[in-house]
MARVEXFI-212341 format. One line per 3 residues: number of its first residue (from 0); their letters; for each residue x negated, y, z negated of N, C-alpha, C, O. Coordinates in steps of 0.02 Angstrom, whole numbers, plus 32768, in hexadecimal, padded with zeros to 4 digits. Example, Ala and Ser with C-alpha at 12.3 -4.5 7.8 and 13.67 -1.06 7.14 Angstrom:
2
0> AS> 7D6C/7EE4/7E7A/7D99/7F1F/7E7A/7D6C/7F5B/7E7A/7D38/7F5A/7E59 ~ 7D7E/7F90/7E9E/7D54/7FCB/7E9B/7D7B/8002/7E76/7D62/8039/7E6E
END
This chain:
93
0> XXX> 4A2A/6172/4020/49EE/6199/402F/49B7/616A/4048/49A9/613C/4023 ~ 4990/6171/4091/4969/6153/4085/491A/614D/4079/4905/617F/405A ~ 48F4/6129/4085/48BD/6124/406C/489C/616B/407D/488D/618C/404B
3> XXX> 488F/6187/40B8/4873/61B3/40B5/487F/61F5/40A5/485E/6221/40C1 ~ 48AE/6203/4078/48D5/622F/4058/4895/6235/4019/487B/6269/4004 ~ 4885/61DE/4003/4876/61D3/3FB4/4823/61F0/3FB5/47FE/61F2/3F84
6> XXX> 4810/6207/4004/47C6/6209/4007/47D1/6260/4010/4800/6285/401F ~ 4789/6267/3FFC/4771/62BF/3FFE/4766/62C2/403D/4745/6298/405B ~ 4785/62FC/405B/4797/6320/4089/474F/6304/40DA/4756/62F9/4116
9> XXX> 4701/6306/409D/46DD/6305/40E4/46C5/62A8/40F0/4694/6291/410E ~ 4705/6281/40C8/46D7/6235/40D2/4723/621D/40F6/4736/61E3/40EF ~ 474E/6253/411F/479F/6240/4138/477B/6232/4178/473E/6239/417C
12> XXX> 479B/621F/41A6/479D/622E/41F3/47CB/6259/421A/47E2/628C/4200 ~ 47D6/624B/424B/4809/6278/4274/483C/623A/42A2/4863/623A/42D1 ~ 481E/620C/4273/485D/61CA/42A6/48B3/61E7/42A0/48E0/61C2/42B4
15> XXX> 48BF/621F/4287/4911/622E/427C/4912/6254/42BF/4947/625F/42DC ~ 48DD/6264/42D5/48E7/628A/431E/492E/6269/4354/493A/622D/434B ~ 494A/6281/4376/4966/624C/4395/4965/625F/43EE/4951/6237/4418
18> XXX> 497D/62A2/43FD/496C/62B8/443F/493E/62E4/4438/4934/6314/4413 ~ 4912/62BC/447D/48DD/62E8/4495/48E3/62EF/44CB/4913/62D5/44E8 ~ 48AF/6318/44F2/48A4/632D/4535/485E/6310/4540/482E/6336/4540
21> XXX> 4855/62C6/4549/481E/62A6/4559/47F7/62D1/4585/47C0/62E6/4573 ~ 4815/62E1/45C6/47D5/6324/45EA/47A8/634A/45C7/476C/634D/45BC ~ 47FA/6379/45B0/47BF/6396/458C/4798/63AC/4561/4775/63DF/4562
24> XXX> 479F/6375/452C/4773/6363/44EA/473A/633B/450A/470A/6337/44E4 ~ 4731/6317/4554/4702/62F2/4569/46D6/6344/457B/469A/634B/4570 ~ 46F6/636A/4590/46C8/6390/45BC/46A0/63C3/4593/466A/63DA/45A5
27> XXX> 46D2/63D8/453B/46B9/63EF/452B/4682/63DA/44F4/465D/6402/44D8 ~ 4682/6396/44E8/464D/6360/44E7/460B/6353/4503/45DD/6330/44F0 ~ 4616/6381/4541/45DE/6364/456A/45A7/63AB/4550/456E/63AD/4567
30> XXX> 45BA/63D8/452A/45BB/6411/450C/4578/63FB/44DF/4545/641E/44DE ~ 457D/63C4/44BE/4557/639F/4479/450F/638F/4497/4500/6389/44D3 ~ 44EC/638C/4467/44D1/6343/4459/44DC/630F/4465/4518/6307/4457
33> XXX> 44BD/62D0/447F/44CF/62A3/4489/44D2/6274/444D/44E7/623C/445D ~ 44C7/6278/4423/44BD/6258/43D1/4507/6276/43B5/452A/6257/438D ~ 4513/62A8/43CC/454E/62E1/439C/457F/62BB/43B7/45A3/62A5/438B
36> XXX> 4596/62A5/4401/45C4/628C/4440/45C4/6242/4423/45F2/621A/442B ~ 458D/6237/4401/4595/61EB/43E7/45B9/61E4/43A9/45E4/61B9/43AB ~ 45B4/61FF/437B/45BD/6206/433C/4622/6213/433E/464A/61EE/4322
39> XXX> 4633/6252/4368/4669/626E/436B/468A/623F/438E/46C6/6246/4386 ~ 4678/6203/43BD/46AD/61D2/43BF/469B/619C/439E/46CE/617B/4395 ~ 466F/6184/4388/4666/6148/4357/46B4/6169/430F/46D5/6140/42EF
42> XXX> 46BC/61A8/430A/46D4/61D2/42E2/4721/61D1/42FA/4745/61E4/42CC ~ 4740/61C4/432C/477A/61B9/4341/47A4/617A/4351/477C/614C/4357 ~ 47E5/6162/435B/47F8/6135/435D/47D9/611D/4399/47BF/6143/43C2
45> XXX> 47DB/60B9/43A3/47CA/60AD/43E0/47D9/60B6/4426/47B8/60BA/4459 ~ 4826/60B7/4413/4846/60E0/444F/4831/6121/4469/481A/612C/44A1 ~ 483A/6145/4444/480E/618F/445E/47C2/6179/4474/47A4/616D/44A8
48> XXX> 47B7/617C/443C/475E/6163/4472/4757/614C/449C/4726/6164/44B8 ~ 477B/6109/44CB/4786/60F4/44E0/479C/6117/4520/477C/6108/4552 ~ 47C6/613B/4525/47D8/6180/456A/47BC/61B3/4579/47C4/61D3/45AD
51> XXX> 4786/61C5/4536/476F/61FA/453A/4726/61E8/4556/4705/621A/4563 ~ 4703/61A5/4561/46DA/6193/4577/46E2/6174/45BE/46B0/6163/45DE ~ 4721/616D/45D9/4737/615C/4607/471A/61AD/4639/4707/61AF/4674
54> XXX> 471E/61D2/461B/4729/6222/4626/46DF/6246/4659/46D2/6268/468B ~ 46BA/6216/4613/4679/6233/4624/464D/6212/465B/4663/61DF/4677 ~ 4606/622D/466F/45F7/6213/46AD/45C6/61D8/46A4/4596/61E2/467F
57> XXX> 45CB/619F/46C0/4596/6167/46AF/4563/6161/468D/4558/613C/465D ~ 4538/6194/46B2/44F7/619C/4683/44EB/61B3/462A/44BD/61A7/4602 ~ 4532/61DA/4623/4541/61E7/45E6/4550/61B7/45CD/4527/61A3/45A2
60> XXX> 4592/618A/45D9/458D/614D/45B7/4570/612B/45A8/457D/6118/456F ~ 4541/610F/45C5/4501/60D6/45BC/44E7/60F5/4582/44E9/60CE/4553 ~ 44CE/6132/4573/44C0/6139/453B/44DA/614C/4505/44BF/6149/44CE
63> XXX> 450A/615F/4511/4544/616F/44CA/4547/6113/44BD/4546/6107/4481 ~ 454B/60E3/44DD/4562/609B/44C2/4519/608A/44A2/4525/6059/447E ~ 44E9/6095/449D/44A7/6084/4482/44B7/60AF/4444/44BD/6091/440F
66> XXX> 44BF/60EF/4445/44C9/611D/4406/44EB/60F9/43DC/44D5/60E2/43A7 ~ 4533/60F2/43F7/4561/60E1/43D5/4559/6090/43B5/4583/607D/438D ~ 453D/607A/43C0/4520/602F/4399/44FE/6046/436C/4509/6032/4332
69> XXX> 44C9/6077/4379/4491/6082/4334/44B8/60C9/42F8/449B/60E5/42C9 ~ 44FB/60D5/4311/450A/6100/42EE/44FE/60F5/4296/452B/60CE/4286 ~ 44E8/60FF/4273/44D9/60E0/4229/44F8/610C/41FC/450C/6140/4215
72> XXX> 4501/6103/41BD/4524/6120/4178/44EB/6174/417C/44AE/6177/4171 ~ 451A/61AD/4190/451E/61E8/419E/451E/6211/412C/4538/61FF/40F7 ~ 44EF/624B/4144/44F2/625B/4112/4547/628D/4107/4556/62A3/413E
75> XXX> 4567/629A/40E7/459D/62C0/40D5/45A1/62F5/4105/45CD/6306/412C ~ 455A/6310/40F3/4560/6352/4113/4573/6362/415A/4593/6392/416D ~ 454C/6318/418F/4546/631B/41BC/4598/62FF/41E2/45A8/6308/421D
78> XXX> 45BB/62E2/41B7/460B/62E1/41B9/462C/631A/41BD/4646/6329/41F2 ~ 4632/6346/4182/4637/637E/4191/463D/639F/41CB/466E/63B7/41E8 ~ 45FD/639C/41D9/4600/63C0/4228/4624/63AE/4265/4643/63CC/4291
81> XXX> 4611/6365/4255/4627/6334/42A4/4689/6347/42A5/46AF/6351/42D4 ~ 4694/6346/4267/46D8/6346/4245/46F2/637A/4265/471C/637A/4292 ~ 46D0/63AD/4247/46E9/63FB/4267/46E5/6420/42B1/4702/6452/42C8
84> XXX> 46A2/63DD/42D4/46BB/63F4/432A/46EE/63D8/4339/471C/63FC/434C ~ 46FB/6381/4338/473A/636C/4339/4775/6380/433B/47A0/6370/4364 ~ 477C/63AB/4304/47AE/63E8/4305/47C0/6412/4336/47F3/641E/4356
87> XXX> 476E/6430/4333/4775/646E/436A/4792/645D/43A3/47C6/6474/43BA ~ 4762/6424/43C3/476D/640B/4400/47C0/63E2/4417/47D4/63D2/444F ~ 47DA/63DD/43E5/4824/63B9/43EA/4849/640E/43E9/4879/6414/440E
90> XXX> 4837/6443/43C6/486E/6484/43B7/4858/649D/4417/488D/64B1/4430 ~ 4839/649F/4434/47FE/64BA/4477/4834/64A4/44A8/484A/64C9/44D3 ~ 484F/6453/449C/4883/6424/44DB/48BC/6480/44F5/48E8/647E/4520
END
């Protein structure tokens, strides 16, 4: 079993993800907030983040990479959420 089995449900990630449709989780990303777009790949493996920012358009990046440096220790709740678009947006492919 591993570690994130041993954690409550909203302090897991979604790194077990394995196929996505980088398009169009980028597109429906572009959907967010730009703080929310930060959070939800700071929130994924590097590989995924990594294609799914490939995805998006320049100007978006530049600031998702500033976000994503100051991303800081998130209250539960706000996991929760990020947790549960993640979802959505991976069931959407």
């Amino acid at each position: 079993m591993g570690a994130s089995h041993q954690l409550p449900e909203h302090q897991r990630d979604v790194r077990g993800t394995i196929e996505m449709d980088y398009r169009a989780v980028a597109k429906n990303l572009l959907r967010e907030q730009p703080q929310t777009i930060a959070v939800v790949l700071a929130r994924l493996q590097k590989e995924h983040s990594s294609e799914i920012m490939k995805m998006l358009p320049d100007f978006v990046q530049a600031d998702l990479v500033s976000r994503i440096v100051h991303v800081d220790q998130l209250p539960d709740e706000v996991l929760e959420e990020i947790d549960a678009l993640i979802k959505s947006l991976l069931r959407q492919r």
